[in-house]
Wavefront OBJ file of the C-alpha trace (Angstrom):
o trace
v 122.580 104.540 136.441
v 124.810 101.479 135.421
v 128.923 102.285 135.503
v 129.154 99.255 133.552
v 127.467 100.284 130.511
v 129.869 99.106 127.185
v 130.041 102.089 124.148
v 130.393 100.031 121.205
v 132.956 102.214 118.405
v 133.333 100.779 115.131
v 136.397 100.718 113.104
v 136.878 102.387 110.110
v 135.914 99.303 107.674
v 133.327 98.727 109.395
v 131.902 102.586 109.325
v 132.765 102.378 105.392
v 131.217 99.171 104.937
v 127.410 100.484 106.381
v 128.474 103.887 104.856
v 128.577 102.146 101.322
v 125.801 99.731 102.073
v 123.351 102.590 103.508
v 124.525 104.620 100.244
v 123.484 101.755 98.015
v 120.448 101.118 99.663
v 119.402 104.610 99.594
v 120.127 104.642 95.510
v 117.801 101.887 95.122
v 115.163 103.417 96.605
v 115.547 106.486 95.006
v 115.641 104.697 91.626
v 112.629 102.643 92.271
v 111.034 105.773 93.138
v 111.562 107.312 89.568
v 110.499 104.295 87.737
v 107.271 104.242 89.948
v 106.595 108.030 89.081
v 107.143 107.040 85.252
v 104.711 104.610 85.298
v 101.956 106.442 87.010
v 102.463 109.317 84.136
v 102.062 106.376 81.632
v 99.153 105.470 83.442
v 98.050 109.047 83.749
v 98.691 109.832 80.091
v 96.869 106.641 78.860
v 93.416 107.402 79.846
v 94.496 110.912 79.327
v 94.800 110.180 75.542
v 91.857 108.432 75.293
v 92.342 104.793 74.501
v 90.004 102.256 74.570
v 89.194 100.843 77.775
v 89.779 97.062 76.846
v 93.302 98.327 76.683
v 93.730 100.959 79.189
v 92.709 98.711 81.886
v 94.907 96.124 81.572
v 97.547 98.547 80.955
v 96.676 100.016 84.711
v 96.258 96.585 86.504
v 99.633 95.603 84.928
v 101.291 98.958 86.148
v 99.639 98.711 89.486
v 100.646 95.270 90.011
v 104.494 96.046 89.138
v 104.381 99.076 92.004
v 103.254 96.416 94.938
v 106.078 94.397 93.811
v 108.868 97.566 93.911
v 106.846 99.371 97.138
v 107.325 95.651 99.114
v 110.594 94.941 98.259
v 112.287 98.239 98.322
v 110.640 100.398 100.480
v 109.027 97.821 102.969
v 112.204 95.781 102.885
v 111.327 92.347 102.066
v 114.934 91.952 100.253
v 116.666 92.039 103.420
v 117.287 89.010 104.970
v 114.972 86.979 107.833
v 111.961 87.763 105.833
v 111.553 84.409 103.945
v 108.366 83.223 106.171
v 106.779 86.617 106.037
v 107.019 86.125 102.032
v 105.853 83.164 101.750
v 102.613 83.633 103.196
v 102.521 87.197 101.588
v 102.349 85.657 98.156
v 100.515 82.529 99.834
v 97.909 84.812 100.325
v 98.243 86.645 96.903
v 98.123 83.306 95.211
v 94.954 82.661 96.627
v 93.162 85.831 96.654
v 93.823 85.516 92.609
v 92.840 81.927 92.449
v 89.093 82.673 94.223
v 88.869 85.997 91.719
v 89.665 83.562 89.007
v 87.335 81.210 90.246
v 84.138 83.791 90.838
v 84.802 85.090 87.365
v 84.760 82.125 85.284
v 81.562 81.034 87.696
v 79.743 84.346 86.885
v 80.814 84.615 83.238
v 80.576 81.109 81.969
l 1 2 3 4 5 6 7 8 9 10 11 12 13 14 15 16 17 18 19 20 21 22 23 24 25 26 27 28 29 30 31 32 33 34 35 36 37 38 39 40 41 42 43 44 45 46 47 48 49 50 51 52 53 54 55 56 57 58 59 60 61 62 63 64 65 66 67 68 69 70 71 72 73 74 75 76 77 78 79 80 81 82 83 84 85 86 87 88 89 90 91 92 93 94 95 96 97 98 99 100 101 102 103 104 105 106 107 108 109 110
């Protein structure tokens, strides 16, 4: 065992500054959850009602595009800071996985 071991305590601002941070943090996530239920009922309830499928499917891509982008930043953490690099090759990659779907479409279609 090491008798030299240091016990950090914090001081009360500091306790209610990660109290109030942690509390915010925790409200966003909860929110984000709630909007991400609500749109997989719209999703739900739009091939539920039985719309046309030129419209439904957009409707889903669009929804399901929209939840990467809340589950990545809110509940994966990219907001936080230090995660610039891991980002940019995040949507690096996203850029170009769309670009060669782009590309294979118009190529098969055209």
């Amino acid at each position: 065992m090491s008798h030299d071991a240091h016990v950090y305590v914090k001081t009360q601002t500091e306790y209610e500054y990660t109290r109030r941070k942690r509390r915010e943090e925790m409200r966003n996530q909860v929110t984000t959850f709630a909007i991400m239920i609500f749109m997989t009922l719209v999703a739900f309830s739009s091939v539920a009602a039985g719309f046309s499928k030129y419209f439904v499917v957009p409707v889903i891509l669009l929804l399901a595009a929209i939840q990467v982008v809340l589950q990545l930043y809110y509940f994966m953490h990219m907001s936080e800071k230090n995660h610039g690099i891991t980002a940019f090759f995040l949507y690096l990659g996203a850029t170009f996985a769309f670009t060669f779907i782009l590309t294979f479409l118009t190529i098969v279609w055209w």
